[in-house]
NULO-122150 format. One record per residue (C-alpha): z, x, y; residue in one letter. Coordinates in steps of 0.25 Angstrom, whole numbers, padded with zeros to 4 digits, always signed. Layout:
N
ZXYa
...
This chain:
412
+0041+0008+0020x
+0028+0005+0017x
+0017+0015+0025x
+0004+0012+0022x
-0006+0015+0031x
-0014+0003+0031x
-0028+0000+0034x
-0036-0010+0032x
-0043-0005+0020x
-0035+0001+0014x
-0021+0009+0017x
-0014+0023+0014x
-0001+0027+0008x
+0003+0038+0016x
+0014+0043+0006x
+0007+0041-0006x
-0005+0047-0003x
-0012+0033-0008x
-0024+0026-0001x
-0027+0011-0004x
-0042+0007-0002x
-0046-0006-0002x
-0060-0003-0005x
-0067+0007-0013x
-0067+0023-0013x
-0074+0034-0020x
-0072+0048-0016x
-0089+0049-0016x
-0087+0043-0002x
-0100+0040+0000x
-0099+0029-0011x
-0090+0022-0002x
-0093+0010+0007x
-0091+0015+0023x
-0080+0004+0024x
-0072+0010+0010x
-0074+0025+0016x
-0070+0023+0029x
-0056+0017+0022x
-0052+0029+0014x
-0055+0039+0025x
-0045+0031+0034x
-0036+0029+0024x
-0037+0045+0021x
-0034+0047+0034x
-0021+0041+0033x
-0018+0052+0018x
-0023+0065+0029x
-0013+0060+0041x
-0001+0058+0029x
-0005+0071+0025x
-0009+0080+0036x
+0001+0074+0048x
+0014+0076+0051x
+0015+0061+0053x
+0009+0059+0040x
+0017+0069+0033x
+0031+0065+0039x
+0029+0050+0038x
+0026+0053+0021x
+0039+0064+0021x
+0047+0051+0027x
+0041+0040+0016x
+0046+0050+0005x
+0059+0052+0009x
+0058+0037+0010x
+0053+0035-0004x
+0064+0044-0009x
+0076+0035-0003x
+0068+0025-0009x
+0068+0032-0022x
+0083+0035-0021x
+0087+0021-0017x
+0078+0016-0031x
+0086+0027-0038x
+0100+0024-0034x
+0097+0010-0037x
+0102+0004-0050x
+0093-0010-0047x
+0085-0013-0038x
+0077-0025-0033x
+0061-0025-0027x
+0058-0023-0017x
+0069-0013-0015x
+0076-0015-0003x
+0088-0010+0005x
+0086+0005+0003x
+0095+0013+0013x
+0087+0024+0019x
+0093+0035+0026x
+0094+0036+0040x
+0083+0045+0040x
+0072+0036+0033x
+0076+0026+0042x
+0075+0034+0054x
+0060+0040+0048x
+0056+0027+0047x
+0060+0023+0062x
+0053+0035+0067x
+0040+0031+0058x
+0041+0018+0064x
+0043+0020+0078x
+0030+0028+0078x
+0022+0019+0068x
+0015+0010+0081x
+0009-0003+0080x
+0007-0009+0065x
+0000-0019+0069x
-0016-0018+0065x
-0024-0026+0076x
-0035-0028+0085x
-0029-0036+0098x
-0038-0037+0108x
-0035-0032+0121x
-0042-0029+0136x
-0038-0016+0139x
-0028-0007+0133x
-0018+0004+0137x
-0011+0016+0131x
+0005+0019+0137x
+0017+0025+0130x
+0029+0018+0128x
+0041+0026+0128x
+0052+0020+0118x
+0067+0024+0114x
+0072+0025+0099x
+0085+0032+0097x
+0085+0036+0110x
+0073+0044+0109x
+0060+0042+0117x
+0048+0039+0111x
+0034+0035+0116x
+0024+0027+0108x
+0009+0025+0113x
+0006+0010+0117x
-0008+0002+0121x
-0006-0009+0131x
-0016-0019+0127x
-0012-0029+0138x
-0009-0040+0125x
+0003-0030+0121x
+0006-0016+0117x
+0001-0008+0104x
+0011+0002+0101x
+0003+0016+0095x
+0009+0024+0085x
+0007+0032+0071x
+0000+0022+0064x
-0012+0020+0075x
-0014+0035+0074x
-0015+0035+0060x
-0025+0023+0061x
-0034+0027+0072x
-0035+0042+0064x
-0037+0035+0051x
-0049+0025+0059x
-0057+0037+0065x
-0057+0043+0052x
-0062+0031+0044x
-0072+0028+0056x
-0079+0042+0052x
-0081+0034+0040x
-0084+0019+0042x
-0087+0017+0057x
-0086+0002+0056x
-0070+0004+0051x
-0064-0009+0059x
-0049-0007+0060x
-0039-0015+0070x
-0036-0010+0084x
-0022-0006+0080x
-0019+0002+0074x
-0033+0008+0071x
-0040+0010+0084x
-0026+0014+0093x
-0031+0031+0092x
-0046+0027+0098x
-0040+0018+0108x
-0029+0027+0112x
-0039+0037+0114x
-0049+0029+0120x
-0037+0027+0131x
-0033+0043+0132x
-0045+0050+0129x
-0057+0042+0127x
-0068+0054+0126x
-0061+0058+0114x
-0067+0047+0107x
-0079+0053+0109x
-0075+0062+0095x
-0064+0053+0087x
-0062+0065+0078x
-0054+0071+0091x
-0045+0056+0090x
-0044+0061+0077x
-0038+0074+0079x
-0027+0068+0090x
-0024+0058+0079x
-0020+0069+0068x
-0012+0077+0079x
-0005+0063+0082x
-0002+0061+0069x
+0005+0075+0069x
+0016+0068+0076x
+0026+0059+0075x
+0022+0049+0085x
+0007+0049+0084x
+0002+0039+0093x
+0008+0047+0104x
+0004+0061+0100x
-0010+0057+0101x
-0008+0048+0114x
-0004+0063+0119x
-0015+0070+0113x
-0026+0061+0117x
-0022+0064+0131x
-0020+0078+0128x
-0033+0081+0123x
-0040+0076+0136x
-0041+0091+0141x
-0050+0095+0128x
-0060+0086+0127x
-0068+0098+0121x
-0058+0099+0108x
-0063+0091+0096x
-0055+0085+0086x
-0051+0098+0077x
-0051+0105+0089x
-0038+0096+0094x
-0032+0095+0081x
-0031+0111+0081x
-0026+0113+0095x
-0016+0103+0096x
-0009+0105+0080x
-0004+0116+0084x
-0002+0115+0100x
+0006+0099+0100x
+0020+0102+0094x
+0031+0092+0088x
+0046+0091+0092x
+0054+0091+0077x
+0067+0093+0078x
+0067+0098+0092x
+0058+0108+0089x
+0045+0111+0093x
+0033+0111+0081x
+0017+0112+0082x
+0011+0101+0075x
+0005+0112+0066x
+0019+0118+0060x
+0025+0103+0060x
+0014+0099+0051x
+0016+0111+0041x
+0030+0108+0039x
+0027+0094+0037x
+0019+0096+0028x
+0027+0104+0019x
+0039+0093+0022x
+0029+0083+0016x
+0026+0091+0005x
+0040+0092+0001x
+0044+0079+0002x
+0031+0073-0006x
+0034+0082-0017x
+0048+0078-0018x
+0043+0062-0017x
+0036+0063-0031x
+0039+0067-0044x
+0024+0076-0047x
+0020+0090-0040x
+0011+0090-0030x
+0000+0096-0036x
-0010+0087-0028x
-0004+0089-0015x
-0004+0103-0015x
-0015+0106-0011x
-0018+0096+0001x
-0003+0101+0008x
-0011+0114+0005x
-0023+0110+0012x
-0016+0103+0024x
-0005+0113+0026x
-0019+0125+0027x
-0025+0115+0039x
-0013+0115+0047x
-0009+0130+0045x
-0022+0132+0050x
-0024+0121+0060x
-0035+0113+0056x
-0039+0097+0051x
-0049+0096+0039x
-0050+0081+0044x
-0054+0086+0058x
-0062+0098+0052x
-0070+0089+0045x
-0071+0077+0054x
-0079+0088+0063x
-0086+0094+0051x
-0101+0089+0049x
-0101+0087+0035x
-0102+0074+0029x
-0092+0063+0029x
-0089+0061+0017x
-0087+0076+0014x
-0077+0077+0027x
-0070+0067+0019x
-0072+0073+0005x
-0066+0088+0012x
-0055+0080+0017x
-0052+0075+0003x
-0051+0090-0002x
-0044+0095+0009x
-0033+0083+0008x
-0035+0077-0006x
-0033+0062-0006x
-0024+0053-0009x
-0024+0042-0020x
-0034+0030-0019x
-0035+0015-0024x
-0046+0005-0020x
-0045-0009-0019x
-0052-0011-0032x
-0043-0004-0039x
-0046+0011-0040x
-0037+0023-0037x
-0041+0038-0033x
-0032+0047-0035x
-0030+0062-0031x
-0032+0071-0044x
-0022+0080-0049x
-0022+0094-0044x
-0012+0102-0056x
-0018+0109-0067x
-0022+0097-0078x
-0021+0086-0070x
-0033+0088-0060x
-0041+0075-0065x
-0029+0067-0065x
-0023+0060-0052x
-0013+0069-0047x
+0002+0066-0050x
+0006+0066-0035x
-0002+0052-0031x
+0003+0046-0045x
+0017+0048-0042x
+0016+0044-0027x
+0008+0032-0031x
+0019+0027-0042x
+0028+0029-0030x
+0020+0021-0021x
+0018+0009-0028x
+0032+0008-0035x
+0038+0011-0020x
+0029-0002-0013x
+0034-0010-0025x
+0048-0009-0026x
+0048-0008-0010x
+0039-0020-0009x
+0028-0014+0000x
+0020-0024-0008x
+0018-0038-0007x
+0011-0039-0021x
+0021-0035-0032x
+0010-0029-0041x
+0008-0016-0042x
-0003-0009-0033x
-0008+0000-0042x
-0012-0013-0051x
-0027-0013-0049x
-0029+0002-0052x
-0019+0003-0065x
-0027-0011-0070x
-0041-0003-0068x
-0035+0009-0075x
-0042+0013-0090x
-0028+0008-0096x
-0023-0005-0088x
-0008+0001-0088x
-0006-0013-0081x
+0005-0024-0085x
+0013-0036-0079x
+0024-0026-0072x
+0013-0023-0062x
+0015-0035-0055x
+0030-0034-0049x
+0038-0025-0060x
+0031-0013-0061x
+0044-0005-0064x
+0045-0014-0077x
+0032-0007-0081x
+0030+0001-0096x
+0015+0006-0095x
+0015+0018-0085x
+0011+0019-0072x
+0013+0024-0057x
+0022+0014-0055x
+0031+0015-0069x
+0032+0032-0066x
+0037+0029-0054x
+0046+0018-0056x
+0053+0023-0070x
+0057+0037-0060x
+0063+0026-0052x
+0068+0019-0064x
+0063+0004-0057x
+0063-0002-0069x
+0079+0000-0071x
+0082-0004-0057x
+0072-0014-0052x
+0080-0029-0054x
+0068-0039-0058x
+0074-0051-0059x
């Protein structure tokens, strides 16, 4: 279960809280070329909608329950052979899975070109439950919308504030600005509103068609700006779970909290780190208010929206294409000039999990480049294919000798 968001400069790893840039960055943003900015503030975009979501938050509670039936699969295995295959989940991953999926929308990153275009919604049947999904009509065939356009189309208006000349592919990049430009085309007269809709949808579990609703809905207040909507409709739309009525509001608290437990019982070090941004993020909905929207209406200086965000939020681990890594300092008593131990343990999970899983095509470790660059190469020949075989420590070996690979893994 790969679920990387992916664009084309780079990609996030939404439960690892681990961005891949493939340029350069430096938290003096103003040393950064527009093209290498405008990359990280997208790729950001996709850390705040993991963390601050109901979308985000339930679709990392599901990969860590996933994770752990991979970890109890590895551990009730006296050998195994990679890429690991054949794990029997429970009926509930497999039906998380099918939910995540059947919302997910088109993969399929494009510019096809069309004459005209249309928006309808198609009503379709899974377990006998109806279900609609948002569609365009582009005369050469149907683009189905779902969670991934809204995440994109959110994460491009936020890079556009930053790089103007961002080029992305139709789909699914620009399905929000067409869907708007369809319902409610004076919105796009403020993008920051688009914005808004596009946090509210992602509030949901089948975005594309919570903000297909909203655009409409929001035609009676064209006077509202963007913070404006968020804090109206936050707590006025409400979720159906279990039968039972919840604002948006309340649902988001719990799942927060629900997110908190489960992170803390998928590593092995305390969440010192994380403290204060669930402290942070739970104070903004309690008092229902967006720092991204706050500031996206503030007047102050780009890069210091962005620096604000960063204290509000924190940020999560970095590496650039040439090799270099940034990583969130620690936050206990001795060990604030230090990374902190969160991201070091998620990352050792991250990259032992895409190996044995094959996520991969390359065999070689993908934290090669930066432990080459490190003041003490800790590098030898395991790192290409057997890096459970490993003596020298790193990520990978802490990981793997609490999986006890090296016993298991069959390399002949």
């Amino acid at each position: 279960m790969n679920d990387n968001e992916y664009e084309l400069r780079g990609f996030y790893k939404p439960h690892f809280f681990s961005i891949f840039l493939n340029g350069e960055f430096d938290m003096e943003f103003q040393n950064l070329q527009k093209n290498d900015l405008g990359t990280f503030v997208h790729e950001y975009t996709h850390y705040l909608q993991n963390i601050t979501t109901i979308f985000g938050l339930k679709n990392s509670i599901f990969y860590f329950h996933y994770l752990y039936q991979v970890k109890k699969h590895i551990n009730k295995s006296k050998h195994l052979t990679v890429p690991i295959e054949e794990i029997s989940f429970s009926n509930g991953i497999l039906q998380g899975k099918a939910v995540f999926d059947r919302y997910y929308g088109t993969k399929k990153s494009f510019s096809p070109e069309y004459d005209q275009i249309k928006v309808y919604l198609k009503e379709n049947i899974d377990t006998d439950r109806p279900y609609k999904m948002v569609h365009f009509d582009l005369v050469i065939g149907t683009i189905e919308l779902g969670n991934l356009c809204v995440k994109e189309g959110m994460a491009r208006l936020c890079q556009l504030n930053y790089d103007d000349e961002a080029n992305h592919p139709t789909f699914p990049y620009k399905s929000v600005e067409l869907l708007c430009e369809i319902l409610n085309p004076k919105l796009l007269e403020d993008k920051r509103k688009l914005i808004a809709l596009c946090i509210l949808a992602l509030n949901s579990q089948n975005s594309a068609l919570t903000l297909y609703e909203l655009l409409i809905e929001v035609r009676t207040e064209p006077e509202l700006n963007g913070l404006e909507i968020y804090e109206k409709y936050i707590v006025e739309r409400w979720i159906v779970h279990k039968e039972e009525k919840i604002s948006i509001q309340d649902f988001l608290l719990s799942t927060i909290n629900e997110f908190k437990e489960t992170l803390t019982g998928s590593i092995y070090a305390e969440l010192h780190h994380f403290e204060k941004m669930f402290k942070n993020i739970i104070q903004s909905v309690e008092t229902n208010t967006s720092p991204l929207l706050e500031l996206l209406y503030s007047e102050i200086d780009n890069n210091e929206k962005l620096k604000n965000l960063i204290s509000f939020y924190g940020i999560p681990h970095i590496r650039t294409i040439s090799g270099h890594e940034f990583y969130p300092l620690g936050s206990k008593e001795g060990n604030e000039d230090n990374p902190a131990l969160e991201f070091l343990d998620l990352l050792g999970q991250s990259i032992v999990i895409e190996r044995v899983l094959d996520y991969n095509d390359d065999t070689i470790c993908s934290l090669y480049a930066q432990c080459q660059r490190a003041e003490e190469d800790i590098t030898d020949e395991h790192c290409f294919g057997t890096q459970w075989m490993r003596d020298n420590p790193c990520a990978f070996k802490t990981v793997s000798d609490n999986w006890k690979l090296n016993e298991k893994i069959n390399c002949g």
